[in-house]
C-alpha atoms as one frame of an Amber mdcrd trajectory, in Angstrom:
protein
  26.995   5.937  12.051  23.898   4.890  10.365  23.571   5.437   6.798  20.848
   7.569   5.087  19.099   4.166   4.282  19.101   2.556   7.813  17.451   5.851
   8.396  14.527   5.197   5.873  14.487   1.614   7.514  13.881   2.925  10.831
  11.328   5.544  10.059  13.811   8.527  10.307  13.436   9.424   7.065  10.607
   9.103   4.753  10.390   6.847   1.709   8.216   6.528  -0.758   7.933   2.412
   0.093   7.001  -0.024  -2.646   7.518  -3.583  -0.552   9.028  -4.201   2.378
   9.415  -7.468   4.396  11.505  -8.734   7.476  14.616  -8.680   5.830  13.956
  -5.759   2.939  12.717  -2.652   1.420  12.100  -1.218  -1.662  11.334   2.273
  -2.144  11.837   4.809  -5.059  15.180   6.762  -5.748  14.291  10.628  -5.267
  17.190  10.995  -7.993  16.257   8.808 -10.143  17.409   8.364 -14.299  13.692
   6.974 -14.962   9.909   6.949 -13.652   9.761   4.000 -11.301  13.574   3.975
 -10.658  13.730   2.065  -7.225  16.232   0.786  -4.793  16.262  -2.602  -3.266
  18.094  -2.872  -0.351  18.487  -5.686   2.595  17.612  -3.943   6.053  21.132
  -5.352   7.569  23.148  -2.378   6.772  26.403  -3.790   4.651  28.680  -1.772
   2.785  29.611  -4.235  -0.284  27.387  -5.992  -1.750  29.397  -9.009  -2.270
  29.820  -9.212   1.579  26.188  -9.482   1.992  25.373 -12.804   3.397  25.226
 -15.491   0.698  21.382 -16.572   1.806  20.658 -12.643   2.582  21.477 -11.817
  -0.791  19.925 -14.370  -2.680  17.077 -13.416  -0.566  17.391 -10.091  -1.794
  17.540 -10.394  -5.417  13.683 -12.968  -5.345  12.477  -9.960  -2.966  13.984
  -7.863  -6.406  11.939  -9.602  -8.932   8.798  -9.610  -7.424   9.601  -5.398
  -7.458  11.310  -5.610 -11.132   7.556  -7.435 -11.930   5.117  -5.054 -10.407
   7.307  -2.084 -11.647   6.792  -3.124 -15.129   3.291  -3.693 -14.583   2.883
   0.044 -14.194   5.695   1.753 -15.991   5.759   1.442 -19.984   8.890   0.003
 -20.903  11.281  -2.984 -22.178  12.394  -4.235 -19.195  13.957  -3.721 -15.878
  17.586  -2.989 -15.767  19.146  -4.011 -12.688  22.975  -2.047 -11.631  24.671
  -2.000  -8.548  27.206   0.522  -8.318  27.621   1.154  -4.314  29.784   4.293
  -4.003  27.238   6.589  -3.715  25.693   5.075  -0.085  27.562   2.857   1.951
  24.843   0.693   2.050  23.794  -2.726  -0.058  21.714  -1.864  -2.710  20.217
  -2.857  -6.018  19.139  -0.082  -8.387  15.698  -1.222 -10.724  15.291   1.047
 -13.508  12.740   0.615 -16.161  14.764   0.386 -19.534  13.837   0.502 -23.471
  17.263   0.732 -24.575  20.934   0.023 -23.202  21.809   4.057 -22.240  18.670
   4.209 -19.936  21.042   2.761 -17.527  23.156   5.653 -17.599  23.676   7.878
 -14.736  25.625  10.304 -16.956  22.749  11.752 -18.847  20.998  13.290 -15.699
  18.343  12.327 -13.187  14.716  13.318 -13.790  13.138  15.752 -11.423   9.778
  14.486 -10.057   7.481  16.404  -7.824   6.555  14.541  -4.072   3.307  14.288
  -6.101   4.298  12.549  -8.853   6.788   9.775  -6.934   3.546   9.318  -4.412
   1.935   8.701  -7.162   4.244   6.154  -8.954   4.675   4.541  -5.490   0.979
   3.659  -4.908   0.290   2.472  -8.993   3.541   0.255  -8.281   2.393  -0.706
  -5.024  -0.624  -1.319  -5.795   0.629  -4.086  -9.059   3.220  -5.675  -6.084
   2.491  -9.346  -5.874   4.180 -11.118  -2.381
């Protein structure tokens, strides 16, 4: 059965998309701990990310900086924090979240709750700073 993210890849669900390529898509979390909180993910659906193809993944994490670069372009912060935790979707992914401090990365304190409006928004500004 196809996970909720092969979904978004083929159109069945929709995504607020920040990049996509052959082999990739980025689009933002609609639970996310941050503005501009986005998941990478490779289109192959793979549970573990460790079992993703050695060229596929370091595929995935260049695809992931151009993303991390163009998110920070448009979202006031530090850095990007990357985590991949993997239980909550079956399904390779890499979680960019913009970070000032270590305990931004937490998924403990709550996830912020953003209007379609506002995550359109951040998708186009983010978008719109996305270098391939």
């Amino acid at each position: 059965m196809a996970t909720i993210f092969t979904k978004i890849v083929q159109g069945e669900i929709p995504a607020h998309k920040i990049a996509e390529t052959e082999d990739y898509l980025a689009f933002l979390d609609v639970r996310p701990v941050a503005k501009g909180h986005t998941l990478v993910i490779p289109k192959k659906e793979v549970d573990y990310i460790f079992d993703v193809e050695d060229d596929l993944l370091g595929g995935m994490m260049i695809f992931a900086k151009g993303v991390a670069k163009a998110i920070q372009a448009v979202v006031p912060c530090k850095k990007i924090g990357i985590a991949v935790i993997g239980l909550e979707v079956p399904h390779a992914h890499i979680h960019l979240i913009p970070i000032n401090a270590v305990h931004d990365l937490s998924f403990e304190k709550g996830f912020l709750s953003l209007s379609q409006e506002e995550l359109t928004e951040i998708a186009q500004k983010i978008r719109g700073a996305y270098e391939q």
